[in-house]
N, C-alpha and C positions, 0 to 999 in steps of 0.2 A: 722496491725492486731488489732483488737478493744481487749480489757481486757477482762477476763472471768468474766462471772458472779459469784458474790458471794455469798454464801447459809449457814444459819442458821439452823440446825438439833435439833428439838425439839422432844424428845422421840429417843434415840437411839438402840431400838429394831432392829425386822425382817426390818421392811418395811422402816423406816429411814436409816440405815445401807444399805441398798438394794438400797434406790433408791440415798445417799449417795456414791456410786460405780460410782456413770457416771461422779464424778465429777475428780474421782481418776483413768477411763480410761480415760474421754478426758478432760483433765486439760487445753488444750486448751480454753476449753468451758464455764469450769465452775471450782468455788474452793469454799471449806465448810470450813468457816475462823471462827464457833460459832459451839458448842455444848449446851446444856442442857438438863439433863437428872439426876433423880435423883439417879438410883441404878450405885455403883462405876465402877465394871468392865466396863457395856455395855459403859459408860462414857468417859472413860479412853481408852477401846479403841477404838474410834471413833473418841478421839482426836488425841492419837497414828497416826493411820493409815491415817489421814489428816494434822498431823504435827499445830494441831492447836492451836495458842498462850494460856500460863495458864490465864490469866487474859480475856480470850472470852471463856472460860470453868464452865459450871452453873451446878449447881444441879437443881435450880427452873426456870421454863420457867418464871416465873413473875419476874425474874431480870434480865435476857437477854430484855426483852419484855422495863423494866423501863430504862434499860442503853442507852446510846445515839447509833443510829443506826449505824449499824458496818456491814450491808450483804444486795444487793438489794432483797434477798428474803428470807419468811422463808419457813422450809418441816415441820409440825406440823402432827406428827404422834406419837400422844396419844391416849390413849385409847377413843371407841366410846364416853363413857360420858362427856370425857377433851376434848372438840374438839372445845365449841360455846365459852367458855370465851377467851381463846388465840388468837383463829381464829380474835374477834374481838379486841383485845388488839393487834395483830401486825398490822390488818389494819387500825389503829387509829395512830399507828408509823411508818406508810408510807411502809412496806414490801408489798412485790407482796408475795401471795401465794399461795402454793403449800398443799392441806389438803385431809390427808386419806379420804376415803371414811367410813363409810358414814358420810355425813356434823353432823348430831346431831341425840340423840336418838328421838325426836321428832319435828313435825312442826313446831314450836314454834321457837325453836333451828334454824332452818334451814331459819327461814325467817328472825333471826335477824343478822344471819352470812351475808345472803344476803344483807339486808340495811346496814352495816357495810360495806360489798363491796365495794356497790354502793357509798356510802357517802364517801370514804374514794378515790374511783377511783385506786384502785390499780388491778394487774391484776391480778387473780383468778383460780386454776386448782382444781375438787374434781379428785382423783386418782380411776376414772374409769378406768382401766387399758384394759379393754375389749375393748373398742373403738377404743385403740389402736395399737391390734396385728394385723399382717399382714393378717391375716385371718380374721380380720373385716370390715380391708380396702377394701380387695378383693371382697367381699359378698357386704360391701355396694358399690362399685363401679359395681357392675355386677347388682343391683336393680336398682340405677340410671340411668344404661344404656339400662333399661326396659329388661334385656335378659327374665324376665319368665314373661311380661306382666305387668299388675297393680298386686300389693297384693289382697288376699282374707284371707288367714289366717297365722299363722305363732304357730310353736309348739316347745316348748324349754324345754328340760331334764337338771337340775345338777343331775348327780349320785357324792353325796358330799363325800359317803362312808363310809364304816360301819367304821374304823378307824379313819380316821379324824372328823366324828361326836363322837367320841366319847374319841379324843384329848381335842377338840375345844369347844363342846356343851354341852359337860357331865362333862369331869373334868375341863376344860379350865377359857380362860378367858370370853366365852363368854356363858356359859353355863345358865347364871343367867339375867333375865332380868332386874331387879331391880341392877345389877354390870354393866349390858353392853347394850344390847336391846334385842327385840325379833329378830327371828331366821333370818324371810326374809329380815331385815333391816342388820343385821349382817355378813350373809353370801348373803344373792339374792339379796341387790340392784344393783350389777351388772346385774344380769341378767334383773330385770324387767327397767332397763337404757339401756343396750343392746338393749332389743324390743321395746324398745322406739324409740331408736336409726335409728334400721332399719325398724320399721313400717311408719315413717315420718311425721307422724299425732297427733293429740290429743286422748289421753286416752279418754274418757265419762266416763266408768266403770267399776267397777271390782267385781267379785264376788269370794268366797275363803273359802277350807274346809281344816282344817290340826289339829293335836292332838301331844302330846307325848303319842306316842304309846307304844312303849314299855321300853325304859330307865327309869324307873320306880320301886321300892321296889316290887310290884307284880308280876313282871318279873324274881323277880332272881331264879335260881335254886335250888334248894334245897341244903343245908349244905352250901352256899354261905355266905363267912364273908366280911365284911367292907373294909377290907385288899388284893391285890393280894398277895402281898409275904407270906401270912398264908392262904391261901383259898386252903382246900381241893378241890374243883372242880375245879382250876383256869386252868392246864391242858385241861382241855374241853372247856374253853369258849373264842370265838373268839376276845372279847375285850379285856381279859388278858393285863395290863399295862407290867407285863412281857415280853410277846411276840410282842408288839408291838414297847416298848423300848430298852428292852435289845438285842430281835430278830434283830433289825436295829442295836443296836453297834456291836453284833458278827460279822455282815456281812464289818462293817469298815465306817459305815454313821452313821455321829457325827453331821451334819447340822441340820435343821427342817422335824423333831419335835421334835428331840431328846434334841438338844441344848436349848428348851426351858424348861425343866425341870434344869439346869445347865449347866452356859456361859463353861463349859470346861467336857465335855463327857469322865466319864472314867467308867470303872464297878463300883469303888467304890464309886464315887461321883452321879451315876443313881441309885445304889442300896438305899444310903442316901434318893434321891428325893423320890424314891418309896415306902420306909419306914415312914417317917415322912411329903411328900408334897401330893398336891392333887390329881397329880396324880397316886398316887399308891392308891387310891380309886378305889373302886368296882363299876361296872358304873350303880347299883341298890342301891347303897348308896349315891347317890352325891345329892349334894345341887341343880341340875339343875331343871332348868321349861322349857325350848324354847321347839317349838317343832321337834319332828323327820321326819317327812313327813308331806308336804303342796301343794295344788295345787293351780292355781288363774286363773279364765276365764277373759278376758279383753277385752270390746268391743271399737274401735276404732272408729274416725271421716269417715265416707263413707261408712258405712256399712260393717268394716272389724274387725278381731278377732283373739284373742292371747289367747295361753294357757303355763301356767309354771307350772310343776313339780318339786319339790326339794324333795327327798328323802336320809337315810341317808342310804338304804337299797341296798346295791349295791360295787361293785369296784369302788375305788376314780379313778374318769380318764374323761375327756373332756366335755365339755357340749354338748349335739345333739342335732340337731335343723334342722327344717323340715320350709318351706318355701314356699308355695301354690300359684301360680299365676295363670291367666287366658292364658298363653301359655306355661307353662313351669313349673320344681318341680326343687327348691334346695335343698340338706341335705349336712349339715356338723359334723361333729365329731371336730370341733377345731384345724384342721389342713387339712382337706383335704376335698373340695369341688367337692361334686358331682351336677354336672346339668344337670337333662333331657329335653330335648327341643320336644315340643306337633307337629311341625312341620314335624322336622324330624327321630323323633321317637331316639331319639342317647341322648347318655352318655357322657359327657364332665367331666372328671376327673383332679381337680386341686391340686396340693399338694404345700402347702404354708410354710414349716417349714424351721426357716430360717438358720436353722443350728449352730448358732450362741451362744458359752455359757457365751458372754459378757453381761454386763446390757442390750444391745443395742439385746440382746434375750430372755431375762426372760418374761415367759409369753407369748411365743410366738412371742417377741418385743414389746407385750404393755408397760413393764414397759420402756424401753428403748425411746418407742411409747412419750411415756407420756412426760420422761423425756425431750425427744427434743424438743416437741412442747412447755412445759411451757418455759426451758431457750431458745427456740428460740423468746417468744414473751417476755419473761423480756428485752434480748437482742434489738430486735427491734423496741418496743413498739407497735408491732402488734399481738395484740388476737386471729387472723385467726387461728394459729396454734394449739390453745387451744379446743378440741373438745368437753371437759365439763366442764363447764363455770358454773356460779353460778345460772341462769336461767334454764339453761337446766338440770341438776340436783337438781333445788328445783321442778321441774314439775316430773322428774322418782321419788323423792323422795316423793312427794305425790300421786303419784301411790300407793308406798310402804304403808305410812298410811295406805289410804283407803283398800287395801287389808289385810290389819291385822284387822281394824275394821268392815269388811266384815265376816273374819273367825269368830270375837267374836263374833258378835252381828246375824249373820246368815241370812245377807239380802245383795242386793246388793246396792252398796256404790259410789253414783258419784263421779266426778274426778275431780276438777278445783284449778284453780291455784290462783284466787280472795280469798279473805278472806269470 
């Protein structure tokens, strides 16, 4: 039996800690033998929980990154703006890696991670995690096998939700574009990678209208203060940090979102964060800009066409997505595939969840998705397994640009991949 692979954890939040689990269900496969991260707890226990030596335990990723290589790969999962300097400082010290999405707040960013790639030869995953739940497998494998004909158009919903837009975009860490990026790069480059994905062609163009509508000081209600825990109307209003945080600890859920207000959820330590953190901000007081609802039209190579909706106006729950062909209609909800067939007039009904609440099913199995494919090609030296590569997500990635400077500038905005 060949050794597992070894993995370096840079940023030991959500999404490192998370995809950090595959290593600690199948140890066979993989082991996280490096930490770095600079706040203590998440630190501590990530080394904890992978038993990993004090002297391979960092506070700065730029002295993991200077010390002599000690893991074949790294999971670099800092924040959007920490993403281009480390990216290219570990492939300069020979790590294969593994880097949240999205590659950088700007193109710029993303084309130097990519020539750092390249020059460097190491092998490369951006954590689209959509590509790889089983319900993307399945959709693209049912397009490949022509079931609804050639594509014509293709129509895709996030309902992101009044909540978590207002976790994440209002009080959060992503709420500020100048702290993190604008909203579509933030939260949709999944998705416009996704219809990248399963449209199989070249963007051309994009055009895009979206605003902060209403998360804004003109919005708040009357007698409305700075504060939930002193807001006379905060009983009335559906974003209440109250009800959103404390409402989830009475019920006994101390995970995400809660735990990111404080690593250990208790009344008294969520009352603290909502007292003096941000968010126990009024979500018509916060420092946010991104915005709350965006559409983007997208015309493809052959004469075919995409539309995305991301609103924040809604129940947080699955993306839908509608799928147009010349013999046939798919719609899915994120787990379960409906196909009508123009033929014989019938409903083919697929349901893909995989029941599973290991790494190897978050997300539907993307993360798990993700997981295997990258330590399957560290392991093998074979990329095949890798379905977002530094290419292919610096092309969905300049999608994304072009469609934000499309919303700005109010015109529609070619696609290419050339300088």
């Amino acid at each position: 039996m060949s050794s597992p692979v070894t993995l370096a954890v840079v940023g030991a939040g959500g999404r490192g800690s998370g995809y950090a689990r595959f290593a600690a269900e199948l140890p066979d496969r993989a082991k996280v033998v490096a930490v770095a991260e600079p706040r203590d707890v998440y630190r501590q226990r990530l080394a904890d929980t992978h038993q990993i030596s004090t002297d391979q335990v960092y506070t700065d990723w730029r002295d993991l990154a200077a010390a002599p290589k000690m893991a074949d790969a790294v999971l670099i999962c800092t924040q959007d703006a920490m993403h281009v300097e480390p990216a290219i400082a570990f492939a300069e010290a020979g790590y294969h890696i593994l880097l949240e999405k999205p590659m950088a707040p700007d193109a710029e960013g993303c084309r130097q991670i990519v020539e750092a790639i390249e020059k460097a030869g190491v092998m490369f995953a951006v954590a689209h995690v959509s590509r790889y739940t089983t319900y993307s497998q399945r959709v693209k494998s049912m397009l490949s096998d022509g079931v609804i004909g050639d594509i014509v158009s293709l129509q895709r919903l996030e309902p992101v939700g009044y909540w978590h837009q207002a976790h994440s975009f209002v009080r959060g860490n992503w709420r500020n574009e100048t702290e993190s990026s604008f909203m579509l790069l933030a939260k949709s480059c999944h998705d416009i990678d996704w219809i990248r994905y399963m449209m199989g062609v070249n963007c051309e163009a994009v055009s895009s209208f979206g605003s902060l509508r209403h998360f804004r000081p003109s919005e708040a209600p009357e007698g409305a203060t700075e504060r939930c825990l002193d807001c006379p109307v905060e009983a009335e209003c559906p974003y209440s940090a109250k009800k959103i945080y404390l409402g989830r600890l009475e019920h006994g859920q101390t995970g995400w979102p809660v735990d990111v207000l404080t690593p250990n959820p208790t009344v008294e330590s969520v009352m603290s964060a909502l007292r003096d953190g941000p968010y126990g901000r009024c979500v018509y007081a916060c420092d946010n800009d991104v915005v709350d609802h965006q559409v983007v039209n997208m015309r493809f190579a052959g004469d075919t066409t995409a539309a995305f909706t991301m609103t924040a106006f809604s129940e947080a729950a699955g993306r839908r997505t509608n799928i147009f062909g010349t013999r046939g209609h798919i719609y899915g909800d994120g787990q379960h595939i409906h196909h009508f067939d123009f033929l014989t007039d019938k409903t083919q009904t697929i349901d893909t969840a995989t029941g599973d609440a290991s790494i190897l099913g978050g997300h539907g199995g993307g993360d798990g998705g993700l997981m295997d494919g990258f330590v399957r090609a560290v392991a093998t030296g074979d990329a095949s397994s890798i379905l977002s590569g530094a290419r292919e997500t610096l092309e969905s990635h300049l999608m994304v640009f072009a469609a934000e400077a499309a919303r700005r500038e109010d015109r529609v905005v070619p696609v290419s991949v050339d300088r």
